[in-house]
C-alpha positions in Angstrom: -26.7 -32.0 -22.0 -26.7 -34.9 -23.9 -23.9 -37.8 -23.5 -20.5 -37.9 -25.1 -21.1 -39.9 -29.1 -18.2 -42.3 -30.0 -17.0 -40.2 -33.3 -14.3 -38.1 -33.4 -15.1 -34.6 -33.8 -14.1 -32.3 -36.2 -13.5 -28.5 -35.8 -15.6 -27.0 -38.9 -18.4 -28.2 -40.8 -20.9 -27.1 -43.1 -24.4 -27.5 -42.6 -27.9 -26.5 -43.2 -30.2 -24.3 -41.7 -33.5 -25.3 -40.5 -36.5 -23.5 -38.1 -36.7 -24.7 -35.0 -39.1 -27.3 -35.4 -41.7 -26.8 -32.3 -42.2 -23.4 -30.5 -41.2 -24.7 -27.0 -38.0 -25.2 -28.2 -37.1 -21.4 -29.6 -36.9 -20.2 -25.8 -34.0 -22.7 -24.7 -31.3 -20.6 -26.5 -30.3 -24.4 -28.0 -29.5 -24.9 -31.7 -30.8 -28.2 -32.7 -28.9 -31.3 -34.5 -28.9 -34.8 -35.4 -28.0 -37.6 -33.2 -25.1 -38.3 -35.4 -24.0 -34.6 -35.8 -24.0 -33.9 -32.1 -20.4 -35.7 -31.6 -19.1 -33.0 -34.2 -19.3 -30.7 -31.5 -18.3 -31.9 -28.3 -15.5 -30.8 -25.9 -12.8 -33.2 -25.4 -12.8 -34.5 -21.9 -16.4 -33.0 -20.6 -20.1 -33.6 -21.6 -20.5 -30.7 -23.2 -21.5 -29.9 -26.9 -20.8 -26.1 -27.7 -20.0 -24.5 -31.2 -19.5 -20.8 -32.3 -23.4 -20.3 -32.8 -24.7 -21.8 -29.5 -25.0 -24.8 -27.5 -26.0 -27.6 -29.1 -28.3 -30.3 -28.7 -30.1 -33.8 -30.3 -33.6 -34.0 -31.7 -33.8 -38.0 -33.4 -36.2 -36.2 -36.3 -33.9 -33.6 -37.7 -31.5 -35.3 -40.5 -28.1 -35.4 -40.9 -26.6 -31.9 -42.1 -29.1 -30.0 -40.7 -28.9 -26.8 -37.8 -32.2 -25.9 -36.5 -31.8 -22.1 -35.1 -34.6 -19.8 -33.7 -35.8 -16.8 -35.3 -33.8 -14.5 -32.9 -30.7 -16.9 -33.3 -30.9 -17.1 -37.7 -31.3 -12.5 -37.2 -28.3 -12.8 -34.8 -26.3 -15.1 -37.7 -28.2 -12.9 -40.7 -29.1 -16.6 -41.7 -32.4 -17.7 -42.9 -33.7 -21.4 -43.8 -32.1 -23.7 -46.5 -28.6 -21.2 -46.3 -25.7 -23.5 -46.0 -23.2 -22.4 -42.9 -19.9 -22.8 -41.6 -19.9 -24.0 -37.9 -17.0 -24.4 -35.9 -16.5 -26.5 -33.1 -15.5 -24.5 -29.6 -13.5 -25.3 -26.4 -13.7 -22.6 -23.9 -10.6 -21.9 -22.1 -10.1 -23.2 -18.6 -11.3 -20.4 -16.8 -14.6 -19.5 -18.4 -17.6 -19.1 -15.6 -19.2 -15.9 -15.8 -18.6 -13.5 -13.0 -20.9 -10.4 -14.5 -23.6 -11.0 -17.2 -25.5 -7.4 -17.6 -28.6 -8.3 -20.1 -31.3 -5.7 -21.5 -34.8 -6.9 -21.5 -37.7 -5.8 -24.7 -41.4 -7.5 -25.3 -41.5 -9.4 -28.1 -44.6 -8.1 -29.0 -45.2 -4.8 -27.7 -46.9 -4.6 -24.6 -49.7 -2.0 -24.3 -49.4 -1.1 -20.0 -46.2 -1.4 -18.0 -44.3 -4.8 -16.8 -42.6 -5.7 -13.3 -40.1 -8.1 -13.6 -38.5 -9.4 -10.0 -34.8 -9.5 -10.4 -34.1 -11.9 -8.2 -36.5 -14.7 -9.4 -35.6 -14.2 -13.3 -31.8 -14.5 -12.1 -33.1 -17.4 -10.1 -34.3 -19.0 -13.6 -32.1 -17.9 -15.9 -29.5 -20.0 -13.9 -31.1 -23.0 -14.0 -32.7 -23.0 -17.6 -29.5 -21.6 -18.8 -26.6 -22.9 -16.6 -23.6 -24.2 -18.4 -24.4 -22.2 -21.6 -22.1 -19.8 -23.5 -23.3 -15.5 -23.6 -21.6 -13.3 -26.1 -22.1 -9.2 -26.0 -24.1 -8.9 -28.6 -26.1 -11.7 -28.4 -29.9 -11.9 -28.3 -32.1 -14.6 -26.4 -35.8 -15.4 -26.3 -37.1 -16.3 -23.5 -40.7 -16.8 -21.3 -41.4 -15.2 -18.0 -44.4 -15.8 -15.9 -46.4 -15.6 -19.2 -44.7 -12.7 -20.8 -42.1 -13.1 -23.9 -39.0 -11.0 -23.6 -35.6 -11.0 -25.3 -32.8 -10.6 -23.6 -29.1 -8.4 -25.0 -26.8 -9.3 -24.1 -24.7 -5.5 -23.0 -21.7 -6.9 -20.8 -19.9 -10.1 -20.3 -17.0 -10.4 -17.7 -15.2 -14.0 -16.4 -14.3 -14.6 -13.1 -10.7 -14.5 -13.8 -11.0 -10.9 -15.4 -10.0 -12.3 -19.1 -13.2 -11.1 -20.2 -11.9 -11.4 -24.0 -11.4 -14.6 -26.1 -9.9 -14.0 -29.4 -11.5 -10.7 -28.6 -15.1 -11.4 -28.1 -16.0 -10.9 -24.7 -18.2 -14.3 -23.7 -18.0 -16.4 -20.7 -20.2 -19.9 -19.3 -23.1 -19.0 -16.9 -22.9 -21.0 -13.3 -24.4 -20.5 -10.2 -22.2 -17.7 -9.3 -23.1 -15.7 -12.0 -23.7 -11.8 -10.8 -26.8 -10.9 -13.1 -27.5 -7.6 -13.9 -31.0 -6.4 -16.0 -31.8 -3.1 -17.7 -34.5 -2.2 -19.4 -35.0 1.4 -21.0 -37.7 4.0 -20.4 -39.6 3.4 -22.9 -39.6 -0.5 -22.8 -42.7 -1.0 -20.7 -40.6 -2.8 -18.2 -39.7 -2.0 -14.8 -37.1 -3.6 -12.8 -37.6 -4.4 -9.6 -35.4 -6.0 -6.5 -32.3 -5.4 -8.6 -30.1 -5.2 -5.7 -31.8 -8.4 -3.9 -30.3 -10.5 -6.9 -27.0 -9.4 -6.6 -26.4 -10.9 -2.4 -23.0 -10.7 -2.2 -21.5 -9.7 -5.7 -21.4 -6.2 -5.4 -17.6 -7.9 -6.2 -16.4 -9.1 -9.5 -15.0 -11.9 -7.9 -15.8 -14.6 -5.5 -12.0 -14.4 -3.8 -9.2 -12.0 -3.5 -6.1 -12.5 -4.1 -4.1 -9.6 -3.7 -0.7 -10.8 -4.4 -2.3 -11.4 -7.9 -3.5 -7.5 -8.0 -0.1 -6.6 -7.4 -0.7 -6.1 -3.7 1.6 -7.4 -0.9 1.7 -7.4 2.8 -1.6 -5.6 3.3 -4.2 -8.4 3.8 -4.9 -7.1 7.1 -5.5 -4.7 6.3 -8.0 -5.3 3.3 -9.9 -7.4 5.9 -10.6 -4.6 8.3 -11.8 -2.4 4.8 -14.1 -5.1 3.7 -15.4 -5.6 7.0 -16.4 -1.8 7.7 -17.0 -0.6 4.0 -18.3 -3.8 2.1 -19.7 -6.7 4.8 -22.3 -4.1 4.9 -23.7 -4.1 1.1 -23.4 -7.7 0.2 -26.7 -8.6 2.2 -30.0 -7.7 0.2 -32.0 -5.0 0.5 -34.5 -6.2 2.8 -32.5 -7.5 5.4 -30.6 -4.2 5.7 -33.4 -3.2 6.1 -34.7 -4.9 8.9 -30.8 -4.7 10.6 -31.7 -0.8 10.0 -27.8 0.0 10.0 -26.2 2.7 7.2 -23.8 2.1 5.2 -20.3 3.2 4.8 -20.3 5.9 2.4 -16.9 6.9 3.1 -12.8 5.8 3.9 -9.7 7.2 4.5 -6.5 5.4 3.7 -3.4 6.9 5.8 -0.3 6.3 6.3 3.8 7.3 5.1 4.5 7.7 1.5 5.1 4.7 -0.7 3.1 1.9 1.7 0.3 1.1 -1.1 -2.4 3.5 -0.4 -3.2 4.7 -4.0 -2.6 1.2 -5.3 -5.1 -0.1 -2.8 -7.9 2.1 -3.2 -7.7 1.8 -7.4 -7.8 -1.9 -6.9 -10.6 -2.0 -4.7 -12.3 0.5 -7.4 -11.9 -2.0 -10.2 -12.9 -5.2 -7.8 -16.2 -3.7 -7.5 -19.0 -4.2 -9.7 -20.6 -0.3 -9.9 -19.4 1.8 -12.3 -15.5 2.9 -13.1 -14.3 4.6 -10.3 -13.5 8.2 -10.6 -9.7 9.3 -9.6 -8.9 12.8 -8.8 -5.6 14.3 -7.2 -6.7 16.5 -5.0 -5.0 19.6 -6.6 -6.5 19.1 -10.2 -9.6 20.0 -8.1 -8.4 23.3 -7.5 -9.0 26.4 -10.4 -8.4 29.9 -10.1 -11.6 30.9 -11.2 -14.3 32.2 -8.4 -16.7 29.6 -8.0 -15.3 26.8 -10.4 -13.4 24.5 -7.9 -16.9 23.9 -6.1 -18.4 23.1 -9.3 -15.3 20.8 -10.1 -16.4 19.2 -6.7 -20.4 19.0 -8.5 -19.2 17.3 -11.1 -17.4 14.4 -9.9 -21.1 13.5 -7.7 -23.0 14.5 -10.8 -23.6 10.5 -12.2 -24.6 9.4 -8.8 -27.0 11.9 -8.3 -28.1 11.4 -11.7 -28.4 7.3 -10.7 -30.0 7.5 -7.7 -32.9 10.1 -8.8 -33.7 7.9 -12.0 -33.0 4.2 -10.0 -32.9 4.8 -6.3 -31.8 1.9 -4.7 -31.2 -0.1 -7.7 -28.5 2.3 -8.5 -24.9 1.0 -9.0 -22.4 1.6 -6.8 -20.4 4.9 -7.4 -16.5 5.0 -6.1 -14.6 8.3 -5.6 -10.9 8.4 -4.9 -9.3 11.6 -3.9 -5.6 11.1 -3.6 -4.0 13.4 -1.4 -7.1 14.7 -0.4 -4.8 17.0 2.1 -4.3 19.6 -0.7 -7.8 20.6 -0.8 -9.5 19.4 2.9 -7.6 21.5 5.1 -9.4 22.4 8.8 -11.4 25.1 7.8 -9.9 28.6 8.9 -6.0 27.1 8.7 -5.6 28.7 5.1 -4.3 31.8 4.9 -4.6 32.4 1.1 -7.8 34.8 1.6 -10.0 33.1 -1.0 -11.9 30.4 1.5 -11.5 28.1 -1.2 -10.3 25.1 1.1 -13.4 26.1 3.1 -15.9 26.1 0.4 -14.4 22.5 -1.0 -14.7 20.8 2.5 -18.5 22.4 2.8 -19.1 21.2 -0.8 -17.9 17.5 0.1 -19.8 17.2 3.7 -23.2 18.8 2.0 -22.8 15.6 -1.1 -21.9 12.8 2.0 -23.9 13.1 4.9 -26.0 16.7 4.0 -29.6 16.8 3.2 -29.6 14.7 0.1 -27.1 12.8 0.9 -26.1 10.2 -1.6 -26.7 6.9 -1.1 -24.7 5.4 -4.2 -21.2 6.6 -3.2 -17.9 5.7 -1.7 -15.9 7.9 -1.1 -12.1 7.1 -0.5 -9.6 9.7 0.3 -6.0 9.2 0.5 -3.3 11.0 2.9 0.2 11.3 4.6 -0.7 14.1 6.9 -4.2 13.0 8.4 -3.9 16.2 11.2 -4.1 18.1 8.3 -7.5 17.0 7.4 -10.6 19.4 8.6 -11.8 17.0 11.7 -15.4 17.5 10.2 -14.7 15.2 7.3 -13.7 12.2 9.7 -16.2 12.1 11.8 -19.1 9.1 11.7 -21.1 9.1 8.4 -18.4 10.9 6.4 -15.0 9.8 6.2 -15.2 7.3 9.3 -13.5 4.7 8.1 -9.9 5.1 8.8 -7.6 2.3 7.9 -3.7 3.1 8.2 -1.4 1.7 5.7 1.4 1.3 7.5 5.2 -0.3 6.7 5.3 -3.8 6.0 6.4 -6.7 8.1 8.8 -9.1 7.3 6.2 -11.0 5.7 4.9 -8.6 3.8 8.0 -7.6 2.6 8.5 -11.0 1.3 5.2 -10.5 -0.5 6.2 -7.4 -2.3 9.6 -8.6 -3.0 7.7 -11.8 -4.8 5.2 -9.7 -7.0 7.9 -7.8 -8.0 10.2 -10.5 -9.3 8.0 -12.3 -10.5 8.6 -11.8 -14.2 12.1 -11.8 -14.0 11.8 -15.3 -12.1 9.1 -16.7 -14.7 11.5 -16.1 -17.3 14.5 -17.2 -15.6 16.2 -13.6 -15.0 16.2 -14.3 -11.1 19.8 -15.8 -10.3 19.8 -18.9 -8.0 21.0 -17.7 -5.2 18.8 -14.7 -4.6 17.2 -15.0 -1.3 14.2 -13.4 -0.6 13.8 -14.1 2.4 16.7 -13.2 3.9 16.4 -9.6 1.8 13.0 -9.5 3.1 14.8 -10.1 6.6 17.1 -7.0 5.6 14.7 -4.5 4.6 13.2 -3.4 8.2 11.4 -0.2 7.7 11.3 -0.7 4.0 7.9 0.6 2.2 6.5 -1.4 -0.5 7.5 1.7 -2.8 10.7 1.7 -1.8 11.4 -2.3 -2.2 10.1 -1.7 -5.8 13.3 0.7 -6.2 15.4 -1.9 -4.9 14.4 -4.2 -7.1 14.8 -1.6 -10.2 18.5 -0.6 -8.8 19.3 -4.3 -8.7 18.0 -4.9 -12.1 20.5 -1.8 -13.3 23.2 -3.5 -12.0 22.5 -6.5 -13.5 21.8 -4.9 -16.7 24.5 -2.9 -16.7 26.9 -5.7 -16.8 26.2 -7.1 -20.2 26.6 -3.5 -21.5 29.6 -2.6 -23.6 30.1 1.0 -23.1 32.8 1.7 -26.0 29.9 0.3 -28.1 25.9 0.5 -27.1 25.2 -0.8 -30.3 27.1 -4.6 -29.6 24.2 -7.2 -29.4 23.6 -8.0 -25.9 23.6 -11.7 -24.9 20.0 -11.7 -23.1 20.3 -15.9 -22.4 22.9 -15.1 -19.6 21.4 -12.3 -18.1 20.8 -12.6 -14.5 19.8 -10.5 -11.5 22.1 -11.8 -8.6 22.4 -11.6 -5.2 24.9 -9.4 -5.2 23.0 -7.1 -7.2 20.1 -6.9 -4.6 22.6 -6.5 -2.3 24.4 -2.9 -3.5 20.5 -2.3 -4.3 20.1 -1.8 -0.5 23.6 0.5 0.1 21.5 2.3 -2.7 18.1 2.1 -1.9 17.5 3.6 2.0 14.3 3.8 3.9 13.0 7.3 4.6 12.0 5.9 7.9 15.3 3.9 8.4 18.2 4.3 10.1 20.9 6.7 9.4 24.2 5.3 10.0 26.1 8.1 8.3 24.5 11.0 10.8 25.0 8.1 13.7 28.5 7.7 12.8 29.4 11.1 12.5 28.8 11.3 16.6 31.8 9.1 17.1 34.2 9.7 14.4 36.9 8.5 16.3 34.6 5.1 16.9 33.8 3.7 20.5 36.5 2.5 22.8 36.1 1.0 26.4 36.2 3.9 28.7 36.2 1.7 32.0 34.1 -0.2 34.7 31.7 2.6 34.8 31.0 3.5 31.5 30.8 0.0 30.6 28.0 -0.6 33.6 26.1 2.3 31.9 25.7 1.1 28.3 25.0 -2.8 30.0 21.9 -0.8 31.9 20.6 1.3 28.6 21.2 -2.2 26.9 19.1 -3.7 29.3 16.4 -0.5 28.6 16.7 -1.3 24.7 15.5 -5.0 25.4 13.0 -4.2 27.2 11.5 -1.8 25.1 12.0 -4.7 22.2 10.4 -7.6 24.2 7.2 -5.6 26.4 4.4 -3.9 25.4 4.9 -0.5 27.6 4.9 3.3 27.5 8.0 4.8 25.5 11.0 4.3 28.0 13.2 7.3 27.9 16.9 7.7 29.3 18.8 10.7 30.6 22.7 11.0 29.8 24.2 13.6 31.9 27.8 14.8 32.6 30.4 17.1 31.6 30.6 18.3 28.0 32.9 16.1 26.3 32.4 12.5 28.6 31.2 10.9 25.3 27.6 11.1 25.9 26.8 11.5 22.8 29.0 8.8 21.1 27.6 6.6 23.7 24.1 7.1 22.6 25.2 6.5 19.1 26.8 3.3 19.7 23.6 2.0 21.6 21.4 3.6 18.6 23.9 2.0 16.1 23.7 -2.0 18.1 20.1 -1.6 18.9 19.3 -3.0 15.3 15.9 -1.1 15.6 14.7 -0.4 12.4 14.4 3.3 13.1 16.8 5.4 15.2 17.2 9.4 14.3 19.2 11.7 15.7 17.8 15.8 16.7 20.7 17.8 17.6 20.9 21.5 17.0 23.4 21.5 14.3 21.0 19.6 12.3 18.7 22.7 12.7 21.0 25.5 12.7 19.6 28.9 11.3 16.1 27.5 11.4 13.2 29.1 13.0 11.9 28.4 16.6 9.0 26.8 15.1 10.5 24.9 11.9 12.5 23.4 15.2 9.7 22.6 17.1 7.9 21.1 13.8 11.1 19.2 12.9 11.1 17.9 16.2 7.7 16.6 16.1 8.3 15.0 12.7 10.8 12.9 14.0 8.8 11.5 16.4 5.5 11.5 14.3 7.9 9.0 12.1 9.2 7.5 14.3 5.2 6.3 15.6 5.2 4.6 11.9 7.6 2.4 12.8 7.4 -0.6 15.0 10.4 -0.1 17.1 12.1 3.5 17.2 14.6 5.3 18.9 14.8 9.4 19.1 18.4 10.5 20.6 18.1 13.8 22.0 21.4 15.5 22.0 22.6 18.8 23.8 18.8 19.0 25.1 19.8 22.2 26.1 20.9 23.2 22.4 18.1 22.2 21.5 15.9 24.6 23.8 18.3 27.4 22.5 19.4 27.4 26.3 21.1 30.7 27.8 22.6 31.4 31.0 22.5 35.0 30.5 18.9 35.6 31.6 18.7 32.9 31.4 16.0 32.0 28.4 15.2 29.0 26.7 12.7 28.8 24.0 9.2 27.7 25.0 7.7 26.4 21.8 10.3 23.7 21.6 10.0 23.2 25.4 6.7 22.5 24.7 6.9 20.2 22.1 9.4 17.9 23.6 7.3 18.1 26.9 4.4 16.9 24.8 6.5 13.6 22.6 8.0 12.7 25.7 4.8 11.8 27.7 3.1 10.8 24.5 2.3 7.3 24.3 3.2 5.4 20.7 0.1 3.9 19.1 -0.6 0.0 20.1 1.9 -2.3 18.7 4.6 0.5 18.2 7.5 0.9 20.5 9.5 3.8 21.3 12.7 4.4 23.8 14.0 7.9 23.6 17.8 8.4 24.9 18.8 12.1 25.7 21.9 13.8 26.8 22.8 17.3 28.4 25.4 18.5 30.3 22.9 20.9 32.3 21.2 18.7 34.2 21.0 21.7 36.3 18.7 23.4 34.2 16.7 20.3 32.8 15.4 20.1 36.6 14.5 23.6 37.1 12.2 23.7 34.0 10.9 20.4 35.1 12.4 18.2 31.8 14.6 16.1 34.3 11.6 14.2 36.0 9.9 13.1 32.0 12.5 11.1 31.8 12.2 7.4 33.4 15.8 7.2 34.1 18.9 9.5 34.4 22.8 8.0 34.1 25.4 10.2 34.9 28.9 9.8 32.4 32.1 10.2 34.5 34.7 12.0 33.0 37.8 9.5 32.4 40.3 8.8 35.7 43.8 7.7 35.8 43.3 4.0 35.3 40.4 4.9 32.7 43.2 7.0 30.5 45.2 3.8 30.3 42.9 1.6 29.2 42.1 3.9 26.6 45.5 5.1 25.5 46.2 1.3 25.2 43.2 0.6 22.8 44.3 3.8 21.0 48.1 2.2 20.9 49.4 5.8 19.9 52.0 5.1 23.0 54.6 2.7 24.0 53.7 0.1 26.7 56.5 2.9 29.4 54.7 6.2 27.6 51.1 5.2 28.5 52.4 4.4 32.1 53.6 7.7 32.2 51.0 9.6 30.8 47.6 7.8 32.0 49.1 9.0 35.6 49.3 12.8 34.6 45.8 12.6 33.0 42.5 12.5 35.8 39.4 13.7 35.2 39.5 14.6 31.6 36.9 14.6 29.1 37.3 11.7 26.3 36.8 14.7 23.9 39.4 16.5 25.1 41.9 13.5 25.1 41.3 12.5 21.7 42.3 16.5 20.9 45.7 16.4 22.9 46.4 13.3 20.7 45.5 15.1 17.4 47.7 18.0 18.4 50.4 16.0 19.6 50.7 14.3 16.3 50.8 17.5 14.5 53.8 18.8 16.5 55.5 15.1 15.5 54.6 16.3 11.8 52.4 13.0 11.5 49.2 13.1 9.2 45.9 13.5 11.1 44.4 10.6 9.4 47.2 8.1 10.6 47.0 9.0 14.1 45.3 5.5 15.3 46.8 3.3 12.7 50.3 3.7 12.1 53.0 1.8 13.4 55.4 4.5 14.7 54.4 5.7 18.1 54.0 9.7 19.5 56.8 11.8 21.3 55.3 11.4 24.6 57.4 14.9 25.2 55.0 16.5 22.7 52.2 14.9 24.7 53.2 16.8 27.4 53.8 20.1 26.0 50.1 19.9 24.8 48.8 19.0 28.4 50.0 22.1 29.6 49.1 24.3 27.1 45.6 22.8 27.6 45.5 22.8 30.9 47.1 26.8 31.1 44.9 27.8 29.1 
C-alpha cells in the first residue's frame, strides 16, 4: 500500500469515474486515484487506504477527482465512465481478519473443454496478491490464473471474531489465516481440485477457543481430549492422511448426569466447525407411529451427506449430527418389549450409515446420554460411536467458571453487589452441575429482584440504579437450589432426631477409627473402603453413621434404608440400590450408608429367606471399584451380624465395629448432656440403667415427661427437671414388659 499523505481526510467525496487505464491493472481488485486524492481515504493510525468501493491506490497520471474502476468493479457499482459518485471513506472495526471467505469461480470468456484449478495454490495466491484487502458477499473480482481469466463471487464472508456483519453487510480483511473455500458449478467448465489440502487446519472457524466466551465453563479438559480423538485427525491434508493411512472419527458420545453441559457442548462444537449447519435431533422426534417412517426419518437426516460425498467425494464439507438423548431410540437390541422392533430397526439403520458398506465419509456423528448402559453396545464400539468423553460435575474451578459466564452481564452492568464472592460460592457448591449453578444464579437474581418490588402496587416504577444481586442473595439461592447428586441433610438428620450426644469411651473410639476411614478414603487413591456397624437394635448405629456422613463434608453422602423403599418391588429395590451407587461413581468423593442391611435384603427368620436380587446387587457395588479419580467409602449397619456372615456379606466388608449398648457410667454421661435430671437424680438413675439401648433411653425419657404432663418438644430444653419417680415407674414397665 502506499504511504500515509499529510492531508486530513475527509469521510465522503464526490468523484469521477474513469476505466482503468492499463489492463494489468483490472486484475488487482484496486480502484485507482490521484496522488493528492489518496490521503482522502486513509485509516487513521495504519497505512492503509480503503473506501466503500475498494482499496485504493496512486497512479501520478490520473488527475485530481478522478476513480478509475474495472469493468467488473463499475457492473458491481452499476457505474459507467464520466458518472459522478459518492465515495465514502472506511475504517474497519478492530476485529476484521477474515476467518472464512467461500468464493465461486466463472471464465470470463467461456471456455470450450474443462478447467482444473489446484485449490491450494490459488489460495496460496490469492493471499498474497490480495492480503490486507476488504471482500464483501456479493462482490465480484477479476483475476488471472496460470493463463486463464476467472472471476471470482464472492458467496460467504465470516470474521474471526464471529461478527460477520458490519452495518449489516457481511465483509471482513483477508490475512494469512484466511480459510478459503472455492465452488464452481456444473456447468462452469471448472473443476476443483485439492479443496481439502487448502484448508490444513481450518476445518475450524477460528484459530483459538475460548470456551468461557461460548458460554462454556469448567470443561476444557474435556474439550481437549474431543479435539484430540475427533478433530487432530482432519486438520492435516489430504495426502498426508493418506500416507499416516489412519480413519477418521466419524463418531462421539458425550455422557454423563443431567445438567453438566453435554447439549451445550456438542451445539458449540457444531457451529465452531466450518462444514455445513449441524443437524440437531432429540432422539424421540425420531420416532413415528407409522410402519416404516422412523427408518426413513433416520434416511433423512444422512441424506445431504450422501448427497455431498457422491457429487464431491473428498472435497465434501463436513456434515455434524447431534442426537440428544440418543437413549430413547438406541436401546440394546432385543431389550424393548413394545413388539414393533422399532428400536431395533433405528440402531440397524444408524450402524449401516456409519461404519456399513457405504459408509459415509463426511459425517460426525455426536450422540448425547445420561444412561450410557442403556445404549445397544454395537453402537460404541470402534468406528461407530467410539469416542466416549464423559461430562462429568465440575471442580471447584470450573465452578468458578460457570458462576463467571453466568454473571457476567449483571457484573458488566454493575448489578453484581460488592461483596459477592465467587470464589468462595464456587468453594460451596461441591457437587453442583453447571445447570444447576445457572438456577442458583436465577433464584439469587429473584431475590434480589424481588426486593425493589412493591406488592400493594406492581405498577410503582422500580428504581433499576440501586438494584443489586448480593451476597446474601446467592446465599438463600443455595438453601434453594440443591444438587441432585448432593448431600441430603434433611434424610441425614432425620436418623438422629434427637442429635448426637457422647455415648462414652467406646463409642467415642469407634467414630475416631471410621474418622480415620473417612480420611483416608479423602487423601489415597484406593478401592472403596467399606465399614460394618454391628450391635443390638437401638445402640445408635445408625445415628452414628449419620453424624460421620453429616462431618465427612463429602460432597455426596445418600442414605438406602428400607423405609425409603417401602412397598416397592424386589427389583425397583435392587435398581434403586444401584442408582445410588451409579451416582454416587459421578461424584468425586461419596459415601453410601447402608442401614438395617438386613431390611434391606427383606431378611426373615422364619425360613429363613432373604431376597436374592438385592443380595446380588449389593454383592456386586460392594466389590465394585469407582472409576479412576472417584472415591467411594460405604458405612453399613445391621444388627444380624449373624446372618450377614452366613450369606457371606460380613467378609465384603474391610472392617466391622461392634456398638455397645450404653453401661452404667455411659447412662450418666448421657443423662447429664441431656440435663433432664438433677445432679442427685442422674446419680440415682444412671446406676439402675446397664446395658440399655440409646433408643430405648431416649423413649423412657419421652414417656416420663408425658406422665409429668410436660410437652414432648421441651423435653431437652426446659429449665424444670423430670420426677425421677416417673422415671422409674417407666423402667419397670419397660423392663416387665
Amino acid at each position: 500500500m502506499a504511504d500515509h499523505f499529510g492531508s486530513q481526510p475527509s469521510d465522503v467525496i464526490t468523484m469521477k469515474v474513469t476505466t482503468t487505464p492499463a489492463a494489468h491493472l483490472a486484475f488487482t481488485n484496486l480502484a485507482f486515484c490521484s496522488p493528492s486524492d489518496l490521503s482522502q481515504f486513509a485509516v487513521p493510525g495504519t497505512n492503509l487506504f480503503l473506501a466503500n468501493v475498494a482499496d485504493v491506490f496512486t497512479l501520478s497520471f490520473i488527475q485530481d477527482g478522478v476513480i478509475a474502476l474495472n469493468a467488473v468493479q463499475r457492473r458491481h457499482a452499476r457505474v459507467s465512465a464520466d458518472d459522478m459518485v459518492t465515495v465514502t471513506r472506511f475504517v474497519p472495526p478492530e476485529k476484521f481478519d477474515l476467518a472464512l471467505l467461500e468464493l465461486e469461480l466463472e471464465f470470463v470468456k467461456k471456455a470450450t473443454k474443462q478447467e482444473q484449478v489446484d485449490a491450494v495454490l490459488l489460495s496460496t495466491q490469492l493471499k498474497k496478491k490480495f492480503n490486507c484487502q476488504v471482500f464483501t458477499v456479493g462482490q465480484r473480482v477479476t483475476i488471472e490464473f496460470h493463463g486463464t481469466n476467472y472471476i471470482l463471487t464472492v458467496n460467504r464472508a465470516v470474521v474471526e471474531a464471529d461478527e460477520n456483519q458490519t452495518n449489516g453487510i457481511e465483509r471482513g480483511m483477508i490475512c494469512n489465516n484466511t480459510y478459503l473455500v472455492f465452488e464452481a458449478s456444473n456447468t462452469s467448465g471448472i473443476k476443483i481440485i485439492n479443496q481439502r489440502e487448502a484448508a490444513t487446519s481450518k476445518i475450524f472457524k477460528g484459530n483459538e477457543f475460548n470456551l468461557q466466551s461460548l458460554g462454556i465453563g469448567g470443561l476444557n479438559a474435556e474439550f481437549a481430549d474431543i479435539f484430540r480423538r475427533a478433530f487432530a485427525y482432519r486438520t492435516y491434508p489430504a495426502h498426508l492422511r493418506n500416507r499416516i493411512g489412519a480413519k477418521q472419527v466419524k463418531g462421539m458420545l458425550l455422557y454423563g448426569p443431567p445438567g453438566t453441559g453435554k447439549t451445550l457442548m456438542a451445539r458449540q462444537i457444531g457451529k465452531m466447525l466450518n462444514g455445513k449447519e449441524p443437524k440437531i435431533v432429540n432422539g424421540p422426534e425420531v420416532l413415528s407411529k407409522f410402519v416404516g417412517e422412523t427408518e426413513k426419518n433416520v434416511r433423512d437426516l444422512f441424506a445431504d451427506a450422501e448427497n455431498d460425498q457422491r457429487t464431491l467425494g473428498d472435497d465434501s464439507e463436513l456434515h455434524v449430527i447431534i442426537f440428544d438423548e440418543i437413549d430413547a431410540i438406541c436401546k440394546s437390541r432385543g431389550s424393548s418389549r413394545d413388539g414393533t422392533g422399532v428400536h431395533d430397526s433405528i440402531v440397524n439403520q444408524l450402524l449401516t450409515k456409519i461404519d456399513g458398506v457405504e459408509a459415509l465419509n463426511n459425517v460426525l456423528l455426536i450422540g448425547m446420554t445420561n444412561r450410557m448402559d442403556m445404549l445397544d453396545e454395537a453402537l460404541l464400539r470402534p468406528g461407530r460411536l467410539e469416542v466416549k468423553i464423559e461430562i462429568g460435575l465440575p471442580d471447584e474451578t470450573g465452578r468458578l467458571e460457570i458462576l463467571h459466564i453466568h454473571t457476567k452481564m449483571m457484573n458488566e452492568n454493575s448489578f453484581l453487589a460488592p461483596d459477592v464472592n465467587l470464589q468462595e460460592l464456587a468453594a460451596q457448591t461441591k457437587n453442583y452441575s453447571g445447570a444447576e449453578l445457572e438456577g442458583v444464579v436465577k433464584s439469587a437474581t429473584s431475590y434480589a429482584l424481588n426486593r425493589h418490588l412493591n406488592m400493594e402496587d406492581l405498577s410503582k416504577p422500580v428504581d433499576e440504579e440501586n438494584i443489586k444481586v448480593t451476597m446474601l442473595d446467592f446465599l438463600q439461592a443455595l438453601r434453594e437450589v440443591k444438587p441432585a447428586f448432593g448431600t441430603s441433610p434433611k434424610a441425614l438428620q432425620n436418623c438422629r432426631p434427637k442429635g448426637f450426644v457422647d455415648c462414652g469411651d467406646r463409642q467415642n473410639l469407634i467414630y475416631k477409627r471410621i474418622m480415620f476411614l473417612v480420611d483416608q478414603v479423602s487423601n489415597e487413591t484406593s478401592p472403596p473402603v467399606t465399614c460394618l456397624l454391628e450391635g443390638p437394635s437401638g445402640s445408635g448405629k445408625t445415628a452414628l453413621a449419620a453424624t460421620i456422613g453429616m462431618n465427612s463434608n463429602f460432597p455426596y453422602v445418600k442414605i438406602v434404608s428400607a423405609e425409603t423403599m417401602a412397598g416397592l418391588q424386589e427389583n425397583t429395590k435392587a435398581a434403586r440400590i444401584a442408582k445410588v451407587f451409579e451416582d454416587a461413581y459421578k461424584s468425586p468423593l461419596s459415601i453410601v450408608i447402608l442401614d438395617n442391611i438386613e431390611r434391606l435384603l427383606e431378611y426373615s427368620e422364619i425360613g429363613p429367606r432373604f431376597s436374592n436380587t438385592i443380595f446380588q446387587t449389593l454383592l456386586i457395588y460392594l466389590n465394585k471399584l469407582p472409576e479412576e479419580g472417584r472415591k467411594l467409602f460405604v458405612l453399613g449397619t445391621t444388627s444380624e451380624k449373624r446372618f450377614l456372615n452366613a450369606v457371606g456379606l460380613r467378609k465384603v466388608f474391610s472392617v466391622t465395629y461392634s456398638v455397645p449398648l450404653l453401661g452404667t457410667e455411659d447412662a450418666k454421661k448421657v443423662l447429664k448432656q441431656l440435663n433432664v435430671f438433677s445432679e442427685d437424680d442422674i446419680e440415682v438413675a444412671s446406676k439402675a440403667l446397664n446395658d440399655i439401648p440409646i433408643k430405648q433411653l431416649y423413649f423412657l425419657i419421652e414417656m416420663a415427661a408425658q406422665r409429668d404432663g410436660k410437652p414432648k418438644e421441651t423435653i431437652y430444653t426446659r429449665k424444670e427437671k423430670l420426677n425421677i419417680s416417673h422415671f422409674f415407674d417407666c423402667l419397670k414397665e419397660v423392663t416387665e414388659s
